[in-house]
mmCIF file of the C-alpha atoms, coordinates in Angstrom:
data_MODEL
# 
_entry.id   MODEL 
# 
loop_
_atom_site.group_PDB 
_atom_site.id 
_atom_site.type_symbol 
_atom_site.label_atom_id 
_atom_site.label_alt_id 
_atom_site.label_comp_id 
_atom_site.label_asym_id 
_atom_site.label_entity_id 
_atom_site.label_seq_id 
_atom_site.pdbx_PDB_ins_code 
_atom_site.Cartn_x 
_atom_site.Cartn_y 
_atom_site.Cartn_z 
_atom_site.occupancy 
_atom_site.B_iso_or_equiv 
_atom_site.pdbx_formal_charge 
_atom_site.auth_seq_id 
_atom_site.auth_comp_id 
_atom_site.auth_asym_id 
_atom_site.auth_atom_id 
_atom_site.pdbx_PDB_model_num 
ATOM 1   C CA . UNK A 1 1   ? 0.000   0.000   0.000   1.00 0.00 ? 1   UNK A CA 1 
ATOM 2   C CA . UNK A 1 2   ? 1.064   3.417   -0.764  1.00 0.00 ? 2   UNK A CA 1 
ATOM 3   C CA . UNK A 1 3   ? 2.559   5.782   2.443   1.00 0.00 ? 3   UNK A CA 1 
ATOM 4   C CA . UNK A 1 4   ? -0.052  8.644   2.626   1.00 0.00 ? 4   UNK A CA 1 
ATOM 5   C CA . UNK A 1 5   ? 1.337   12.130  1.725   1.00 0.00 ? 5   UNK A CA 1 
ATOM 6   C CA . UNK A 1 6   ? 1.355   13.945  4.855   1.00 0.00 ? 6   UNK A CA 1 
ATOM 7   C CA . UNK A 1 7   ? -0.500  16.728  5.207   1.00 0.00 ? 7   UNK A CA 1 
ATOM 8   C CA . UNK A 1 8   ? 1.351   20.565  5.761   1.00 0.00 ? 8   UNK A CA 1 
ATOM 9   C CA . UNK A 1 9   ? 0.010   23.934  6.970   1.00 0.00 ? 9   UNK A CA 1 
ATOM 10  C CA . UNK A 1 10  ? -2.292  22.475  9.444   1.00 0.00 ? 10  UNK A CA 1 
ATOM 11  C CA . UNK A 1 11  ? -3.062  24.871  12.631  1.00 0.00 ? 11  UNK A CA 1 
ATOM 12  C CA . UNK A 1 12  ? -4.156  22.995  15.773  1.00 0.00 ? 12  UNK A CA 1 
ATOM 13  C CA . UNK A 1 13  ? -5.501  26.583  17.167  1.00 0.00 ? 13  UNK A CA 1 
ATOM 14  C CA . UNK A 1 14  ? -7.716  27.161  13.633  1.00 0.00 ? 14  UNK A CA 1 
ATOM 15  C CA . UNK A 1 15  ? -10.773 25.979  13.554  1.00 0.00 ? 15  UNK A CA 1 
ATOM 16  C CA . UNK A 1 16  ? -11.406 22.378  13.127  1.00 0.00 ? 16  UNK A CA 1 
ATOM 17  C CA . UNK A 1 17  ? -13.641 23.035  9.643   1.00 0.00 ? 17  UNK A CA 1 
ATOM 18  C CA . UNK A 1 18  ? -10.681 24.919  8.553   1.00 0.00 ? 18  UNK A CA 1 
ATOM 19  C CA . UNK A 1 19  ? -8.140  21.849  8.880   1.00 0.00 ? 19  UNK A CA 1 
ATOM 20  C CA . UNK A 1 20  ? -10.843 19.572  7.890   1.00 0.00 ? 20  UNK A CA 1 
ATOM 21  C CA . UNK A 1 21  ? -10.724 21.244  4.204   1.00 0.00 ? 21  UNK A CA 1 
ATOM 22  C CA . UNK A 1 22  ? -7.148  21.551  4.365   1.00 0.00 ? 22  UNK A CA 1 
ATOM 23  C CA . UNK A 1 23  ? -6.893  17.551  4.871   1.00 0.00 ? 23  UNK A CA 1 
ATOM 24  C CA . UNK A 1 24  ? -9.885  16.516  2.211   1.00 0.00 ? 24  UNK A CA 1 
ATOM 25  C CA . UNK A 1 25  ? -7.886  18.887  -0.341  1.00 0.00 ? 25  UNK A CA 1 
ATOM 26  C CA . UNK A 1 26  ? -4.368  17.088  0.434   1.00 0.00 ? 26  UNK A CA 1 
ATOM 27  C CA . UNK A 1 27  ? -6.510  13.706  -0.180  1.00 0.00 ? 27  UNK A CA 1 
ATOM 28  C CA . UNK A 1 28  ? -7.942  15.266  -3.232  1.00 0.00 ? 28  UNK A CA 1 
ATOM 29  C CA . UNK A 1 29  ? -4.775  15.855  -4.609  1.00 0.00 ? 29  UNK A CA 1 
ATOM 30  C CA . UNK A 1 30  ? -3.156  12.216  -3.302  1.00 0.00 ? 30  UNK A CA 1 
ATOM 31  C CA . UNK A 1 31  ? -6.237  10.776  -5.355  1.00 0.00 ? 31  UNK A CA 1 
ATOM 32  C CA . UNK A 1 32  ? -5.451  12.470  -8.953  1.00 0.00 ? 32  UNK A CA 1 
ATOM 33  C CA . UNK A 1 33  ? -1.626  12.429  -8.201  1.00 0.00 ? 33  UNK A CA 1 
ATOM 34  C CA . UNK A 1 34  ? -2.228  8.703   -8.584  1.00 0.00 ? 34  UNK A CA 1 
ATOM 35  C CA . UNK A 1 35  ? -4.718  9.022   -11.297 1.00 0.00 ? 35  UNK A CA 1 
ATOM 36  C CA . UNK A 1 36  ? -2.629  8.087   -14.354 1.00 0.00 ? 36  UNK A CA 1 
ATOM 37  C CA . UNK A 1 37  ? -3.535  4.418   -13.778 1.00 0.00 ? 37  UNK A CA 1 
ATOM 38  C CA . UNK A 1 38  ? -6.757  4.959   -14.801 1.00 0.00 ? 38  UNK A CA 1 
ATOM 39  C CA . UNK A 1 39  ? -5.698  4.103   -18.432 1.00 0.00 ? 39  UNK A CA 1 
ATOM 40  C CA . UNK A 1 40  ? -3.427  1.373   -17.207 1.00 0.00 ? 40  UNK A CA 1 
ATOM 41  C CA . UNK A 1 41  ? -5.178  -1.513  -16.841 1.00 0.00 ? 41  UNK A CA 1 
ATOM 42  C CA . UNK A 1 42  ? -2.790  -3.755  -16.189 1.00 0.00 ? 42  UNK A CA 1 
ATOM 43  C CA . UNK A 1 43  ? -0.678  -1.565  -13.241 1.00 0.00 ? 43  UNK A CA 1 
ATOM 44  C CA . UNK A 1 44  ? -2.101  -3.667  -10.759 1.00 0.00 ? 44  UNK A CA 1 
ATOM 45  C CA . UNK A 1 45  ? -0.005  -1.921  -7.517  1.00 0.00 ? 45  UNK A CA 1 
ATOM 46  C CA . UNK A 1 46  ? -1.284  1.475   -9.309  1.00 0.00 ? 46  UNK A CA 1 
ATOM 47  C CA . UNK A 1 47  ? -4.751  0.562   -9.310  1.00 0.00 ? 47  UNK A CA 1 
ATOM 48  C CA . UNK A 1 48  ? -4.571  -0.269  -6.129  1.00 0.00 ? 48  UNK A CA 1 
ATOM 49  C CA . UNK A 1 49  ? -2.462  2.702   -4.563  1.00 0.00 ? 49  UNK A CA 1 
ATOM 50  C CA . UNK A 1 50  ? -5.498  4.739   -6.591  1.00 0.00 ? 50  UNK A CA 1 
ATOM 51  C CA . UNK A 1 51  ? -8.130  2.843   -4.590  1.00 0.00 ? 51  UNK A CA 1 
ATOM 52  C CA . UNK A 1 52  ? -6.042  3.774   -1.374  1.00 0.00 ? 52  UNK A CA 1 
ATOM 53  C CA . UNK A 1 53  ? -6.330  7.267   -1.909  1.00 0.00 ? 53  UNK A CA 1 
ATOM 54  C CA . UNK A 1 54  ? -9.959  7.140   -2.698  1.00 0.00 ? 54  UNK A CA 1 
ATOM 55  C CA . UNK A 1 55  ? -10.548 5.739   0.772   1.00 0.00 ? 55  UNK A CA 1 
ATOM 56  C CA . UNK A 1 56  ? -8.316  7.657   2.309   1.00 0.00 ? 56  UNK A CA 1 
ATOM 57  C CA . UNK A 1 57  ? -10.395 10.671  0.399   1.00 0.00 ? 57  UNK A CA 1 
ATOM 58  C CA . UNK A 1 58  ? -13.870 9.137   1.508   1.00 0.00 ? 58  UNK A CA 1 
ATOM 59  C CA . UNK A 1 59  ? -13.079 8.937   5.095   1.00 0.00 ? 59  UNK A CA 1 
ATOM 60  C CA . UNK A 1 60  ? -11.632 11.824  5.446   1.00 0.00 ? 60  UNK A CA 1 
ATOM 61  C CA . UNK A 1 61  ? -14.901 13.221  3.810   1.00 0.00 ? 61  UNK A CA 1 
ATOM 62  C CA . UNK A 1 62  ? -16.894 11.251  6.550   1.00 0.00 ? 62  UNK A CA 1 
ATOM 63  C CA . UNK A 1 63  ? -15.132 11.748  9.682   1.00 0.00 ? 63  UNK A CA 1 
ATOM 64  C CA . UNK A 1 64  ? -15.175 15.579  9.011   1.00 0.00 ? 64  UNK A CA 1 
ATOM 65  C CA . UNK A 1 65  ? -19.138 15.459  7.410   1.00 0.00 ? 65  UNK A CA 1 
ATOM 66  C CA . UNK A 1 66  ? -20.211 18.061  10.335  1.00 0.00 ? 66  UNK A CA 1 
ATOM 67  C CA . UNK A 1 67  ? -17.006 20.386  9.569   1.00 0.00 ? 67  UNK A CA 1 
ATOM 68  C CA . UNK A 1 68  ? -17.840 20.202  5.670   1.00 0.00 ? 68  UNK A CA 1 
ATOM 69  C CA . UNK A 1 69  ? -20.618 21.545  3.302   1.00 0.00 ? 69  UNK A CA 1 
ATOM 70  C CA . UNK A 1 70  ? -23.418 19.353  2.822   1.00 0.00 ? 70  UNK A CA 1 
ATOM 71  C CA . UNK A 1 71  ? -22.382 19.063  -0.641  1.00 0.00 ? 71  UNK A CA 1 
ATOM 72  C CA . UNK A 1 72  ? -19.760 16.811  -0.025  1.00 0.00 ? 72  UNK A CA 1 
ATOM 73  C CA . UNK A 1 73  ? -22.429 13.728  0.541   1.00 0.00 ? 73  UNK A CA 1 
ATOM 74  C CA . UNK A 1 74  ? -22.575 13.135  -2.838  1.00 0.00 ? 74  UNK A CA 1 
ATOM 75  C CA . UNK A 1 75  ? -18.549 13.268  -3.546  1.00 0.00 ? 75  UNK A CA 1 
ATOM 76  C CA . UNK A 1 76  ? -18.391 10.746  -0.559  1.00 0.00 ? 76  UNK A CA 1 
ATOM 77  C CA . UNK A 1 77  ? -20.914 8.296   -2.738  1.00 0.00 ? 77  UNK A CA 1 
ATOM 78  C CA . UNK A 1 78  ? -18.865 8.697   -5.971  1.00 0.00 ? 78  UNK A CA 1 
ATOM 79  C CA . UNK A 1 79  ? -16.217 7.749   -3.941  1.00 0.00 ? 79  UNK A CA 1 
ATOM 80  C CA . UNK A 1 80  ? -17.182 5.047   -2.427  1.00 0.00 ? 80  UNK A CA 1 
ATOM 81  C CA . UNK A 1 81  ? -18.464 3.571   -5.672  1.00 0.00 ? 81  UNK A CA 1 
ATOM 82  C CA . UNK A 1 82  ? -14.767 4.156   -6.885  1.00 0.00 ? 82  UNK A CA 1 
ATOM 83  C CA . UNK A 1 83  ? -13.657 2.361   -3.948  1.00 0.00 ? 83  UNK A CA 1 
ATOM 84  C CA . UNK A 1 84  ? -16.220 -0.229  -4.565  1.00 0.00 ? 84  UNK A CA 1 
ATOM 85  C CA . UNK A 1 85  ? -15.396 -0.877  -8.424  1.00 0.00 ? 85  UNK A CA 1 
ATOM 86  C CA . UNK A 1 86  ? -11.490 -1.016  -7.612  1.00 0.00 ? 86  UNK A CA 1 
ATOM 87  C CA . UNK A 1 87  ? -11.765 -3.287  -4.493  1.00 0.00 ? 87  UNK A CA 1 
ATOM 88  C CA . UNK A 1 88  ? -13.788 -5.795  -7.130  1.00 0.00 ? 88  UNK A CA 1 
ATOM 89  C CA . UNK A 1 89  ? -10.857 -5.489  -9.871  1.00 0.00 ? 89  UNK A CA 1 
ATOM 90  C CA . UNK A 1 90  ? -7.985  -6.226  -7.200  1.00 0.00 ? 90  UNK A CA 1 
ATOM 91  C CA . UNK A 1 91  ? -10.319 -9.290  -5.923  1.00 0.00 ? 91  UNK A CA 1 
ATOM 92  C CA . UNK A 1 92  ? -10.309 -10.522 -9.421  1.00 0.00 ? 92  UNK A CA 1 
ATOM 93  C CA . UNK A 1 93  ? -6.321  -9.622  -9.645  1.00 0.00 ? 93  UNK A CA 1 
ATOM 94  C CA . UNK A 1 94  ? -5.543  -11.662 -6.610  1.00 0.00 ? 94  UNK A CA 1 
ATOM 95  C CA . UNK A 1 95  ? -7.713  -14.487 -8.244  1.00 0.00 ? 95  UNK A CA 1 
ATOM 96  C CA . UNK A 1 96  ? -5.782  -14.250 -11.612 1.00 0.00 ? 96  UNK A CA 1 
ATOM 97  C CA . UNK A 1 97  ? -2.730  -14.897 -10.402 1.00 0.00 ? 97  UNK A CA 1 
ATOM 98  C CA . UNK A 1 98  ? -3.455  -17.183 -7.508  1.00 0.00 ? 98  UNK A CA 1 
ATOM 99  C CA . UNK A 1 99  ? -4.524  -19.619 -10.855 1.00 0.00 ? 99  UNK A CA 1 
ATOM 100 C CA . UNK A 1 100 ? -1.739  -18.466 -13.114 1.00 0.00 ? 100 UNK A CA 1 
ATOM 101 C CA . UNK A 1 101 ? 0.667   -19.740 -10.146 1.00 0.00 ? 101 UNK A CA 1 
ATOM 102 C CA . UNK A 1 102 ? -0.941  -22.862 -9.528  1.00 0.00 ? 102 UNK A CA 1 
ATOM 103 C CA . UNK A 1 103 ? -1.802  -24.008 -13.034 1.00 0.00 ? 103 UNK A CA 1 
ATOM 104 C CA . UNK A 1 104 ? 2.266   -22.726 -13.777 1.00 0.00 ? 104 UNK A CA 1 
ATOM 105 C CA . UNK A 1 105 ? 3.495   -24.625 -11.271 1.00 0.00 ? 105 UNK A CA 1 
ATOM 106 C CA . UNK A 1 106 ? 2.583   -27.937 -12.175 1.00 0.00 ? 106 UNK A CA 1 
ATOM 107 C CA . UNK A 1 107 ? 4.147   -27.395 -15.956 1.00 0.00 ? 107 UNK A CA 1 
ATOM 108 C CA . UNK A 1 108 ? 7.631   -25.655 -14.125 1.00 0.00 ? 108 UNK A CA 1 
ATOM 109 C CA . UNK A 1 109 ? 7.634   -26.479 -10.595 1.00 0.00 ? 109 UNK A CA 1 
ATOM 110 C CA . UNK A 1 110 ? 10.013  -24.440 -8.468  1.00 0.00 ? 110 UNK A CA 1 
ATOM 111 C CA . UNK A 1 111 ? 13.000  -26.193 -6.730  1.00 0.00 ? 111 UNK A CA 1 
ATOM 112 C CA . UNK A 1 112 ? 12.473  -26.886 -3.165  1.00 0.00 ? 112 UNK A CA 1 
ATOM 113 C CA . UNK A 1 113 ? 15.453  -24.356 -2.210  1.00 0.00 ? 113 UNK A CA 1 
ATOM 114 C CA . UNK A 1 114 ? 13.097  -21.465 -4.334  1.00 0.00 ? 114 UNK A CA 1 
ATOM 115 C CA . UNK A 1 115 ? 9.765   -22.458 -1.787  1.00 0.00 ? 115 UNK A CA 1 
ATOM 116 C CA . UNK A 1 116 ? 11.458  -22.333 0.878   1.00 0.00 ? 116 UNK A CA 1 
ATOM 117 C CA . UNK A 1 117 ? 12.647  -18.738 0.518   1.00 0.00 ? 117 UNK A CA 1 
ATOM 118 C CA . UNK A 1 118 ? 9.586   -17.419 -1.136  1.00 0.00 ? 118 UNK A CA 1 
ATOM 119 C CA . UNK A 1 119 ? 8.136   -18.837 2.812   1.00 0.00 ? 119 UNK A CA 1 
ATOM 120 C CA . UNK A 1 120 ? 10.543  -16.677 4.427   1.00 0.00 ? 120 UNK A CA 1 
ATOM 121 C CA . UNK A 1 121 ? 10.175  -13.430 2.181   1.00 0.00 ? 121 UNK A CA 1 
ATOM 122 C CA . UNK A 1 122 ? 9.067   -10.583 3.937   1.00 0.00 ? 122 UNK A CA 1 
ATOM 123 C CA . UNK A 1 123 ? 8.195   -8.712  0.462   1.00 0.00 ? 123 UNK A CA 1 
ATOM 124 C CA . UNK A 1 124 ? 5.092   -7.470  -0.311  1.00 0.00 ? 124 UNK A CA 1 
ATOM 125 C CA . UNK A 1 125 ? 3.443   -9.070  -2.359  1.00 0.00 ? 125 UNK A CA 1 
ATOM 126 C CA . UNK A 1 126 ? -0.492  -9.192  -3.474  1.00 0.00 ? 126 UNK A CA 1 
ATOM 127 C CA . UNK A 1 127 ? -0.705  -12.970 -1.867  1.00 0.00 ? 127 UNK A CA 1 
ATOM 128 C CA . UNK A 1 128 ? 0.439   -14.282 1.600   1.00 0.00 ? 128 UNK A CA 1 
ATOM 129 C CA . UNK A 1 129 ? 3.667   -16.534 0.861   1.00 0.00 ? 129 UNK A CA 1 
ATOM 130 C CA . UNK A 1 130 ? 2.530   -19.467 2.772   1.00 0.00 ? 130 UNK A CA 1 
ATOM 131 C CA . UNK A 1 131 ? -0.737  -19.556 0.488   1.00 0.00 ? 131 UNK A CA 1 
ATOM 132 C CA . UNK A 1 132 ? 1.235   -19.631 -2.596  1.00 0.00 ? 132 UNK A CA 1 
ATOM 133 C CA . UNK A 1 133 ? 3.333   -22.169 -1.166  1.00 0.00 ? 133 UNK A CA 1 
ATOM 134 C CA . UNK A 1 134 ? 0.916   -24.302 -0.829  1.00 0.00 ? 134 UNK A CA 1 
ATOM 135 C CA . UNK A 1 135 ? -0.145  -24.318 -4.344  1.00 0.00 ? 135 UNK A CA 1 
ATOM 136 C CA . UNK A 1 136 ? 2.971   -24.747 -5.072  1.00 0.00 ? 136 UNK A CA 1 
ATOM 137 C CA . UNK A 1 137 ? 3.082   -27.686 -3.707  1.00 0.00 ? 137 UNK A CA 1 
ATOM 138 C CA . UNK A 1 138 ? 3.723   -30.981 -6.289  1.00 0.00 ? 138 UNK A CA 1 
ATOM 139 C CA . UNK A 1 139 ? 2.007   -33.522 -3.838  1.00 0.00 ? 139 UNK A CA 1 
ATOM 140 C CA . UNK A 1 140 ? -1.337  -31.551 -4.564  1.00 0.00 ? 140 UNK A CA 1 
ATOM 141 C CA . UNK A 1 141 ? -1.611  -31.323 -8.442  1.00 0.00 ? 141 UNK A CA 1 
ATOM 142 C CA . UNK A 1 142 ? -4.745  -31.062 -9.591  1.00 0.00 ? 142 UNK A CA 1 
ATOM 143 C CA . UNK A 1 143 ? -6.210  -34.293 -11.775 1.00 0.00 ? 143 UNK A CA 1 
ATOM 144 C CA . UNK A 1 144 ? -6.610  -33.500 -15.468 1.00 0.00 ? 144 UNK A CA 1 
ATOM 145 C CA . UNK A 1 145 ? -10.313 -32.736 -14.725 1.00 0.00 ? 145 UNK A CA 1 
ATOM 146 C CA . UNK A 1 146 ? -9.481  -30.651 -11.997 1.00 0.00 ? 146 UNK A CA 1 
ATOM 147 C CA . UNK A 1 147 ? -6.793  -28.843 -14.104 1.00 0.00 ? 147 UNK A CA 1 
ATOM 148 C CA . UNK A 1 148 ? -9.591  -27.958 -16.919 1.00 0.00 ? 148 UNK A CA 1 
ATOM 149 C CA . UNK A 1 149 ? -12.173 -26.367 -14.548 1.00 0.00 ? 149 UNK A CA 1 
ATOM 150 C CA . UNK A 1 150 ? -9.124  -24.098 -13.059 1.00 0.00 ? 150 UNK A CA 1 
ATOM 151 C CA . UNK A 1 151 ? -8.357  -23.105 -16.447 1.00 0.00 ? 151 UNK A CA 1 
ATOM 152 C CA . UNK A 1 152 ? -11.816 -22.372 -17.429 1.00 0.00 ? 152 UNK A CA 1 
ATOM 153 C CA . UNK A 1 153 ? -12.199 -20.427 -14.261 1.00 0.00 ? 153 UNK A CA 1 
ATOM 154 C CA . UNK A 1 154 ? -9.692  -18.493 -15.286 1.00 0.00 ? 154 UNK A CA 1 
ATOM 155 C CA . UNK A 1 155 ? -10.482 -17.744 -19.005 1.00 0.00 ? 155 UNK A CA 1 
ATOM 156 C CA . UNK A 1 156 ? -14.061 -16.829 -16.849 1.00 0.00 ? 156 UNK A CA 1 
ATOM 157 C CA . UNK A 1 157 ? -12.208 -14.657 -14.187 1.00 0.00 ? 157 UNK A CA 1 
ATOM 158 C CA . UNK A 1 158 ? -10.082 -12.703 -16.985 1.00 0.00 ? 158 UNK A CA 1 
ATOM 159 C CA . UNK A 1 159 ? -12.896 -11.893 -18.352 1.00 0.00 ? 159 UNK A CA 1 
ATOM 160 C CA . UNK A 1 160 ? -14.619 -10.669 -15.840 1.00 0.00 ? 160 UNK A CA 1 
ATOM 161 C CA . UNK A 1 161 ? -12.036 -8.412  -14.799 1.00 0.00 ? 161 UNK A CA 1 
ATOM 162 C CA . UNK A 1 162 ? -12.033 -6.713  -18.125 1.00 0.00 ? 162 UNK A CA 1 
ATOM 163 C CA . UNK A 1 163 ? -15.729 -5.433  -17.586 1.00 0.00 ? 163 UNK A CA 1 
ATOM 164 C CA . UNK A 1 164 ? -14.638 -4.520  -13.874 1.00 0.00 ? 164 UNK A CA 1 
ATOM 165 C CA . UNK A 1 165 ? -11.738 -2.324  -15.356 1.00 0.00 ? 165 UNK A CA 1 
ATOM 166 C CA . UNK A 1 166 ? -14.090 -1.024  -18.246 1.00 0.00 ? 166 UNK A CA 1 
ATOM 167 C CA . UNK A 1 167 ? -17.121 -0.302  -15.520 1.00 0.00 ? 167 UNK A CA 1 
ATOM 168 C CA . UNK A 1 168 ? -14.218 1.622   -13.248 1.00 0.00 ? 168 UNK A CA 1 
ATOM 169 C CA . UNK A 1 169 ? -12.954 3.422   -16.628 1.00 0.00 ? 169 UNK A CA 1 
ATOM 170 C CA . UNK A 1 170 ? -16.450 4.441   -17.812 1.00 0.00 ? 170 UNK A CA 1 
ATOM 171 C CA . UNK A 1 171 ? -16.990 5.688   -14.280 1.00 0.00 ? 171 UNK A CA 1 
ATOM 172 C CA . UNK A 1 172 ? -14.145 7.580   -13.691 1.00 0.00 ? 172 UNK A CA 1 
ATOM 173 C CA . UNK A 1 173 ? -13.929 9.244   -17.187 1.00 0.00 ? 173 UNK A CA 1 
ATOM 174 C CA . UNK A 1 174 ? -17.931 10.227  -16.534 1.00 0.00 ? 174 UNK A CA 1 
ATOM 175 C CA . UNK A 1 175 ? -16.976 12.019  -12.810 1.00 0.00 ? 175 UNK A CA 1 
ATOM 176 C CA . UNK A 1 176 ? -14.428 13.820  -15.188 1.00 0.00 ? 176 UNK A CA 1 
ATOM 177 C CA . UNK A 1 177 ? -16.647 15.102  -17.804 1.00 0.00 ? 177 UNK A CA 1 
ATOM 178 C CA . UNK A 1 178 ? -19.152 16.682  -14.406 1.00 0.00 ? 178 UNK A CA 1 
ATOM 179 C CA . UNK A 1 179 ? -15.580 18.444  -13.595 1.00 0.00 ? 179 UNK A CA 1 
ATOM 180 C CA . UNK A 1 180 ? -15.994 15.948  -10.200 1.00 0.00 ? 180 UNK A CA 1 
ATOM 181 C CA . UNK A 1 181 ? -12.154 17.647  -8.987  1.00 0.00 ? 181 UNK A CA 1 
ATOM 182 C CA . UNK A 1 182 ? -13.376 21.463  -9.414  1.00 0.00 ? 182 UNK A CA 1 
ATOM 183 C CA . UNK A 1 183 ? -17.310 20.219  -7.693  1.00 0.00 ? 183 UNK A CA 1 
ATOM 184 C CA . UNK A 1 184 ? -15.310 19.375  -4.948  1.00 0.00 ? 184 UNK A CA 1 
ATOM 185 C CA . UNK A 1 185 ? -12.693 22.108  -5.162  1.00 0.00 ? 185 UNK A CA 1 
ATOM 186 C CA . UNK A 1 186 ? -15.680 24.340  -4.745  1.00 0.00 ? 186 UNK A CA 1 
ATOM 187 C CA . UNK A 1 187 ? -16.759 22.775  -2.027  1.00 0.00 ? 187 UNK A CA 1 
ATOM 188 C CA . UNK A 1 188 ? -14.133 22.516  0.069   1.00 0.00 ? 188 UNK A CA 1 
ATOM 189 C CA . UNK A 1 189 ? -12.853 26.116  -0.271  1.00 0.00 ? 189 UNK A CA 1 
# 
């Protein structure tokens, strides 16, 4: 997950509303700094880092909701629909390659000496390494039958995350043609 920007020019002595707007407008800008990946479909971290930021956005929007215009209800559903569609398309990432590794690893299984340090990595990674060991694991392979039903699970899970992505897309693109940054630029100052 992407370290949060940290937010400058905040006064403890102002008035809460005041540092409210100053923290939903560092958020705003944390969620379009990260916006590029919107025509990426395949940055996967990206994607994700953008669905951080609309969180981190949303909340912020909701913890401060009696500090902020009333107006900002409706930025707070947009964003949580954002949040929503995003989540979906990293569920179906995490899916993707959970059967990419275990349908892989039965055509080029990975020496004993490579499991055992993928267990002990500490790197992030989308998966837990103990899960992936485990379907890494030769004693396990799937039957023939077995192996065709992953397969077509994943054909069927591809393709599913190409509507998510295209659903997100349309979605986003649409907030951008209502000028969703300036509505909420407004807003907030």
């Amino acid at each position: 997950m992407a370290k949060a920007k940290a937010i400058t020019g905040l006064n403890p002595a102002a008035p809460t509303g005041k540092n409210a707007r100053k923290i939903a407008l560092g958020r705003l800008e944390e969620l379009y700094a990260r916006s590029s990946a919107v025509d990426q479909p395949y940055a996967l971290q990206e994607l994700h880092d953008l669905r951080i930021a609309a969180k981190r956005l949303r909340y912020t929007l909701e913890i401060f909701a009696d500090e902020l215009p009333a107006g900002c209800e409706a930025v707070v559903s947009e964003l949580t629909q954002i949040q929503d569609e995003l989540g979906q398309l990293h569920d179906s990432d995490v899916l993707i390659a959970l059967l990419r590794l275990c349908l892989g690893s039965q055509e080029n299984p990975l020496p004993e000496r490579a499991l055992a340090q993928l267990q002990r990595s500490t790197a992030r990674s989308f998966v837990w390494p103990d899960m992936v060991v485990e379907l890494l694991d030769r004693s396990v392979a799937p039957s023939a039958e077995q192996r065709y039903g992953l397969e077509q699970l994943l054909r069927k899970q591809q393709q599913t995350r190409t509507e998510q992505y295209q659903t997100f897309r349309r979605h986003w693109y649409r907030l951008q043609e209502q000028d969703f940054r300036r509505q909420l630029l407004d807003l907030l100052q």
